[in-house]
C-alpha positions as CSV (number, residue, x, y, z in Angstrom):
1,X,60.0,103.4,150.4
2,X,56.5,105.3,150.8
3,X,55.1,106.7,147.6
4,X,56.1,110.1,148.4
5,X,59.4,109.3,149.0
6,X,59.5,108.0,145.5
7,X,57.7,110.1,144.0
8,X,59.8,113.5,145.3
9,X,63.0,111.4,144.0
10,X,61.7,110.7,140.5
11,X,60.2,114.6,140.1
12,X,56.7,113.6,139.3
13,X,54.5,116.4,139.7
14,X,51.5,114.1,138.9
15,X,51.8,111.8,142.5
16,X,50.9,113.1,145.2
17,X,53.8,113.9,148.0
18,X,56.1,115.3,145.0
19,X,58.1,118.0,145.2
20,X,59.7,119.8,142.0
21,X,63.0,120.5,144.1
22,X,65.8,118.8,142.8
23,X,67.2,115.8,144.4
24,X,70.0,116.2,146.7
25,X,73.6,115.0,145.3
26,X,75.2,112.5,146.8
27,X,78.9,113.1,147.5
28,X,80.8,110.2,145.5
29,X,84.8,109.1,145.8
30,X,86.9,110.1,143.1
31,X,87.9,107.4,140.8
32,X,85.8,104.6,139.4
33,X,86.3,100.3,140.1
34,X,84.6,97.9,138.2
35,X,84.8,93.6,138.0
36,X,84.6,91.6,134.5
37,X,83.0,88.3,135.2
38,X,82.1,86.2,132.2
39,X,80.4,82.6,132.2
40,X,81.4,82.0,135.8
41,X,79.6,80.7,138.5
42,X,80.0,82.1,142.4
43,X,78.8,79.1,144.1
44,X,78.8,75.2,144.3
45,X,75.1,74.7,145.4
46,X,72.9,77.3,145.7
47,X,72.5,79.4,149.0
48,X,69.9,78.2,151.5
49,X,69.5,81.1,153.8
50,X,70.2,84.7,154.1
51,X,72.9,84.0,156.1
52,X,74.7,81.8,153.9
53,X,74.5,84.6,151.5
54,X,75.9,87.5,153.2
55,X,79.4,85.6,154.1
56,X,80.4,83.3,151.8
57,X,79.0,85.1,148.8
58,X,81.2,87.4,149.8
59,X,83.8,85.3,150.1
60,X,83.6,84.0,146.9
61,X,83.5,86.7,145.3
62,X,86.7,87.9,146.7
63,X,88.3,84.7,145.8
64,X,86.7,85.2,142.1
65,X,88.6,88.7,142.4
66,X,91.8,87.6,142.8
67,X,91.8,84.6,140.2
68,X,90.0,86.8,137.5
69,X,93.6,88.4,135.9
70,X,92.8,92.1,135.1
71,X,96.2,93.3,134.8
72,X,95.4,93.7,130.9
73,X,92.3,95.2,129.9
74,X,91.3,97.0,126.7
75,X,93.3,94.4,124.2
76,X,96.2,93.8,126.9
77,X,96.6,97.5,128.1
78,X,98.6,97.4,131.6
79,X,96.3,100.0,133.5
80,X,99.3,100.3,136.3
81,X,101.7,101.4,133.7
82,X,99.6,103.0,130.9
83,X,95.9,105.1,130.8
84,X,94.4,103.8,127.8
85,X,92.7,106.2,125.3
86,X,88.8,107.1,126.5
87,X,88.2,110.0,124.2
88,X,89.6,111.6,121.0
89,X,91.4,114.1,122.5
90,X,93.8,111.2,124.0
91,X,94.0,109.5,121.1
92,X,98.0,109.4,119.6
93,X,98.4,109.8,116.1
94,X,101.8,110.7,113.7
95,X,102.9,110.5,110.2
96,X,106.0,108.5,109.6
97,X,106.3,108.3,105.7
98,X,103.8,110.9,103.8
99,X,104.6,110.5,99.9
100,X,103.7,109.8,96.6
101,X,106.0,106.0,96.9
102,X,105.0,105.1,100.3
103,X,102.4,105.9,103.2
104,X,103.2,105.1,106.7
105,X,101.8,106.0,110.4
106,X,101.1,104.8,113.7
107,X,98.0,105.0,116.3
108,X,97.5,104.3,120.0
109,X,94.4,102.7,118.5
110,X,92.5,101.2,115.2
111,X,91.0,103.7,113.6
112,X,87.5,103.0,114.3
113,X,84.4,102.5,111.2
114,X,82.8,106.0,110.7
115,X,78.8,106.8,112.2
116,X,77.4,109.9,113.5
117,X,78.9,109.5,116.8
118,X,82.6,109.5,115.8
119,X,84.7,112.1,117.3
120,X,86.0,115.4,115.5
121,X,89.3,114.7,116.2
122,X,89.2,111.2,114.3
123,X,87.1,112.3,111.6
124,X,90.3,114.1,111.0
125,X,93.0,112.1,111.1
126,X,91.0,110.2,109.3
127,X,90.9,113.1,106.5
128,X,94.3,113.6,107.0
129,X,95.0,109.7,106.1
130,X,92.5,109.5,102.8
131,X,94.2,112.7,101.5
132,X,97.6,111.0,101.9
133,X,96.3,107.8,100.2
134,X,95.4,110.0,97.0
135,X,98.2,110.9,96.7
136,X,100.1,107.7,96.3
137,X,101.1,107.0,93.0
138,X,100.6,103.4,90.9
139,X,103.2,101.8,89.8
140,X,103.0,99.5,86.3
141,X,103.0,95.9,87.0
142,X,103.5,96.3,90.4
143,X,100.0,96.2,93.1
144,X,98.8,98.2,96.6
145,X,100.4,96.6,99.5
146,X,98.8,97.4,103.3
147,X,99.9,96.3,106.1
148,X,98.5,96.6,109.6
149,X,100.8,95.8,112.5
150,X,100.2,95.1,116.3
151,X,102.1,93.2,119.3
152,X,98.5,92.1,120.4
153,X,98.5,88.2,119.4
154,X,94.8,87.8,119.9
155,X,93.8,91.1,118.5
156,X,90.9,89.9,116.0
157,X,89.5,92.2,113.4
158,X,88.3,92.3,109.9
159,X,91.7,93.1,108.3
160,X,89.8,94.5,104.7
161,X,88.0,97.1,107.1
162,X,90.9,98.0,109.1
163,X,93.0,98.7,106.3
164,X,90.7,100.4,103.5
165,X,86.9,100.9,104.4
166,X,87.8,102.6,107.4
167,X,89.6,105.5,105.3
168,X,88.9,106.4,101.8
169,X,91.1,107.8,98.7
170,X,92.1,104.1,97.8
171,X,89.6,103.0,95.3
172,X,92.0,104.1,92.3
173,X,95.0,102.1,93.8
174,X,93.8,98.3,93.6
175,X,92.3,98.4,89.9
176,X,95.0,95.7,89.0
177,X,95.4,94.2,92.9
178,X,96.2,94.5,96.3
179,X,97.6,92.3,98.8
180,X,96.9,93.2,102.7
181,X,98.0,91.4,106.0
182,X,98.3,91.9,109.4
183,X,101.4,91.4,111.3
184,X,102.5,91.0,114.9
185,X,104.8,92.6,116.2
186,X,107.1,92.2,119.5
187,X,107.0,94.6,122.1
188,X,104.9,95.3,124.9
189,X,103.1,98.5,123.3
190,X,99.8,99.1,121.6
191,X,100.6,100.9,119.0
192,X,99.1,100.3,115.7
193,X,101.1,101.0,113.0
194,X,100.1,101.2,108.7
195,X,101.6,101.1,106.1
196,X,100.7,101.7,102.0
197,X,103.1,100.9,99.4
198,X,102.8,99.6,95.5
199,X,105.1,96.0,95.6
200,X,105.5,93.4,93.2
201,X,103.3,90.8,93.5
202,X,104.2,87.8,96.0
203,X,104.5,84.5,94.9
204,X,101.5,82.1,95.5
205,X,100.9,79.3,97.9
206,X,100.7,75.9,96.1
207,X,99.2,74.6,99.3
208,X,95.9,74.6,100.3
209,X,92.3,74.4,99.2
210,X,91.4,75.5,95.3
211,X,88.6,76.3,93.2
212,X,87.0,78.9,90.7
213,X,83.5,80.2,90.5
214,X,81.7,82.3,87.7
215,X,81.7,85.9,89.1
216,X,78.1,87.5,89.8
217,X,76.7,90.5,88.5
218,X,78.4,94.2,90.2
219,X,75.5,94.2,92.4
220,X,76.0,91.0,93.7
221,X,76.2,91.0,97.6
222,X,77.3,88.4,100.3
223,X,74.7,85.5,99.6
224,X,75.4,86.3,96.1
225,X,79.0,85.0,96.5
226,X,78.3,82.4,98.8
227,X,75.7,80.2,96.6
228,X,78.1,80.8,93.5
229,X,81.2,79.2,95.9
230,X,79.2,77.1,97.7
231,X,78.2,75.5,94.5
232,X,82.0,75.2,93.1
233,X,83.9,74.7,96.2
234,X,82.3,71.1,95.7
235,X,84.6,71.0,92.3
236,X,87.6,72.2,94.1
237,X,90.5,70.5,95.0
238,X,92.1,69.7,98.6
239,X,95.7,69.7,98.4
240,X,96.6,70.1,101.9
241,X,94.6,72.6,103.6
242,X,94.3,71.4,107.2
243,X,92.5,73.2,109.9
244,X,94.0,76.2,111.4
245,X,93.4,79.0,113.6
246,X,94.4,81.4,110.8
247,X,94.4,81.3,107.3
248,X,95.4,83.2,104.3
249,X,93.2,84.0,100.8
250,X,94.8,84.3,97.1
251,X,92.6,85.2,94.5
252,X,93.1,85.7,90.8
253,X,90.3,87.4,88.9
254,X,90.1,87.7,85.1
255,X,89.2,90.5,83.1
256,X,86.3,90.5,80.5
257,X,86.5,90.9,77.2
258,X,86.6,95.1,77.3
259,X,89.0,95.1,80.3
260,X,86.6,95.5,83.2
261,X,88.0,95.0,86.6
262,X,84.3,94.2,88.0
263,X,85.1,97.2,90.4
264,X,87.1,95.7,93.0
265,X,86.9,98.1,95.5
266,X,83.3,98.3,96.0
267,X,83.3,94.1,95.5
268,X,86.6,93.6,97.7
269,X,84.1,92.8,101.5
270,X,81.2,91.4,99.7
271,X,83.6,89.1,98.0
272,X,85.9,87.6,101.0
273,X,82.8,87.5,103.1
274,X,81.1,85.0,100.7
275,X,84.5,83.2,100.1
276,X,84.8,82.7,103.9
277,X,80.9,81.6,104.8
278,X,80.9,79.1,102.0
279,X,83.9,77.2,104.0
280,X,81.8,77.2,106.9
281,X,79.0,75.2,108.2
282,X,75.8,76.4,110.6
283,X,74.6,72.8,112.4
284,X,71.7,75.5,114.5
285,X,71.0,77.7,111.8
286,X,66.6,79.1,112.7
287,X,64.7,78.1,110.0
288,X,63.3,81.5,109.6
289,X,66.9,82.4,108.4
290,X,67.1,79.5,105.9
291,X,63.6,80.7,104.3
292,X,65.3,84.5,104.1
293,X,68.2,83.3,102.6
294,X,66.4,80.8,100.0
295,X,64.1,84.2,99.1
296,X,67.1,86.3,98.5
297,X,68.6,84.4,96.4
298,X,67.8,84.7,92.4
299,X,66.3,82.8,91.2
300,X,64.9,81.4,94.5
301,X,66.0,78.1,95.7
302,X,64.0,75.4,97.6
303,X,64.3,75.9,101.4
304,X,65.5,72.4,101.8
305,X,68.7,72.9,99.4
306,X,69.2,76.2,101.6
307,X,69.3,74.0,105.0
308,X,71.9,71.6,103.4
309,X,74.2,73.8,102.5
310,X,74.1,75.9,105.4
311,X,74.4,72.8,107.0
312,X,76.2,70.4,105.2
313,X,79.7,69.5,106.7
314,X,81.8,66.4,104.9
315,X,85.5,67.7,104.5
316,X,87.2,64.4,104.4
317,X,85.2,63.3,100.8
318,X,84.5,67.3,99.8
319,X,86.0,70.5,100.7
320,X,83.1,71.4,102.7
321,X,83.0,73.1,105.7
322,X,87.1,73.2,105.9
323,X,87.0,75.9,108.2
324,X,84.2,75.3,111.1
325,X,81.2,76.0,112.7
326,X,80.1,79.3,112.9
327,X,77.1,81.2,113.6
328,X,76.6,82.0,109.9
329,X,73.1,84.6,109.8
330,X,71.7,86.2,112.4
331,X,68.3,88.3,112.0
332,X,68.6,92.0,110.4
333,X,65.8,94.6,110.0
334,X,62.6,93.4,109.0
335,X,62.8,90.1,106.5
336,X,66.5,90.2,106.2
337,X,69.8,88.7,107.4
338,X,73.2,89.5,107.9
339,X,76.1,87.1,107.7
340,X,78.7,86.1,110.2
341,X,81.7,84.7,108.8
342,X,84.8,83.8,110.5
343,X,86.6,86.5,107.9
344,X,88.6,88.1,111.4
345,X,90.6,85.0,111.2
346,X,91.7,85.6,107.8
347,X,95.3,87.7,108.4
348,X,96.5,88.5,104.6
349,X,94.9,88.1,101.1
350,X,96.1,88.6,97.8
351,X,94.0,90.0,95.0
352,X,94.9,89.5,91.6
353,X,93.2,91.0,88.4
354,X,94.3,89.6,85.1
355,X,93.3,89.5,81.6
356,X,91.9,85.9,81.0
357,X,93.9,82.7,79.6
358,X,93.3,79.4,78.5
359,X,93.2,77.8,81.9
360,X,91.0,80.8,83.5
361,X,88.4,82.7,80.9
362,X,87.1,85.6,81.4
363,X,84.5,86.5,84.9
364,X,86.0,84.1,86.8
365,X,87.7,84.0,89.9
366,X,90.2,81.3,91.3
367,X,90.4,81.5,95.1
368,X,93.3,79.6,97.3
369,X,92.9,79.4,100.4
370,X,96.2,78.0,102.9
371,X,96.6,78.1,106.8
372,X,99.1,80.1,108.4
């Protein structure tokens, strides 16, 4: 196009040839198509002339159309049958148990992780949910049960988030434990439905991967965790943990001597995330990262140690590295990192907090960890 031309369309009034008029609009069909193509290539051999392009690209790309299967979009919405949620206002939401024994309701969707651009009409339900969470009562001896429920198979989501950080009013509830799982459900629907109750606790698995680490300080964040159980997962003891898709966490944390519960609720994703990225390996992890990491850590390890043990994978002589490869840290801000474990795998926990024993003194914590 001639400079004018462009210029007029892009309102420039420093080019010549522009014009402040608006741009004409351009009639458009109702309705809206779109194609998902991921990893996939269109051709054999590359094109060799203009010609080649214009027919069978085309062709291919009509064949790609009909082997791509779109018939379930959005986490396995049918879009013949069902017009899945775009805005707040769509969004379904009911109470089906609101008490002071037992909190219970459904959603056409998971209740997203607050910002600045989440919609009124979510910000309260979401009001309406923490306001029915404080009012649940404890009972003695028993601990918090949550469960999260779904017929979507591969829905994959940080179970801890989805279940409490998302809401609050449930900080009071898990002093002595909690115990959270998803579930899947039959049925061809989408609807989420949770559910907050005080159980007694379930019995442990006897299966599985064990060890116990000294627990940090209360400000203690992810790599905090992860060098104290990298450090005694090498101690632990493999009695049967094979790997698994998914996998399960038990965890039994003692008291200290004046009854402190080390504040579970604010330690609770801290804590699983470090559990999780010590079982996991990075064999491509930038050393930038590694030098990050090593810095963070206090007192300040040697780089090389760092690069081991994000690296180090030797489960069959120690339980190292039991559950992967993962892309462990990725960059975050300036001179930081943020860890990526594999915790959306992990689809119930148990949290225990005990006064101390023989067997377990006091600031530790004994994690299990079993596939499911």
């Amino acid at each position: 196009r001639g400079g004018a031309m462009v210029a007029r369309w892009a309102h420039n009034p420093k080019v010549a040839g522009s014009s402040p008029a608006p741009a004409p609009t351009k009639a458009r069909p109702k309705g809206r198509a779109f194609c998902c193509v991921s990893q996939c290539r269109l051709f054999k051999s590359a094109p060799t002339d203009s010609s080649h392009l214009g027919v069978n690209w085309l062709e291919d790309l009509r064949g790609l159309v009909q082997r791509l299967d779109l018939r379930e979009l959005n986490q396995g919405v049918d879009v013949g049958s069902k017009k899945w949620p775009t805005s707040a206002q769509e969004m379904e939401f009911r109470f089906l148990q609101q008490s002071g024994e037992q909190v219970q309701f459904t959603s056409s969707r998971r209740f997203p992780y607050v910002s600045s651009k989440t919609p009124q009409d979510i910000l309260g339900y979401r009001k309406s949910v923490s306001c029915a969470l404080r009012k649940l009562s404890p009972i003695p001896r028993k601990v918090l049960f949550a469960e999260l429920s779904s017929s979507n198979k591969d829905d994959y989501f940080d179970i801890e988030n989805a279940l409490f950080y998302n809401f609050s009013g449930w900080s009071a509830l898990v002093r002595n434990g909690v115990e959270f799982s998803w579930r899947q459900t039959s049925g061809a629907h989408l609807e989420y439905e949770y559910l907050y109750c005080f159980r007694s606790k379930s019995p442990l698995s006897k299966n599985g991967l064990n060890f116990t680490f000294k627990m940090p300080s209360s400000k203690a964040k992810v790599h905090d965790y992860w060098w104290a159980c990298r450090n005694a997962v090498k101690r632990g003891k493999n009695l049967g943990l094979k790997p698994a898709k998914h996998f399960g966490l038990q965890l039994t944390i003692t008291k200290d001597r004046s009854g402190n519960t080390y504040g579970l609720a604010g330690r609770m994703k801290p804590l699983l995330d470090g559990i999780v990225a010590s079982l996991q390996y990075d064999a491509r992890v930038h050393q930038t990262l590694i030098q990050r990491l090593a810095n963070k850590l206090n007192p300040p390890e040697r780089f090389e140690r760092i690069k081991i043990e994000l690296t180090q994978r030797d489960p069959a002589t120690k339980p190292l590295g039991q559950l992967g490869q993962r892309q462990l840290l990725v960059s975050h801000g300036n001179g930081s990192v943020q860890w990526n474990p594999a915790d959306d795998f992990c689809k119930e926990c148990k949290i225990w907090v005990r006064y101390p024993t023989a067997t377990l003194p006091e600031g530790n914590c004994h994690v299990g960890v079993y596939a499911l």
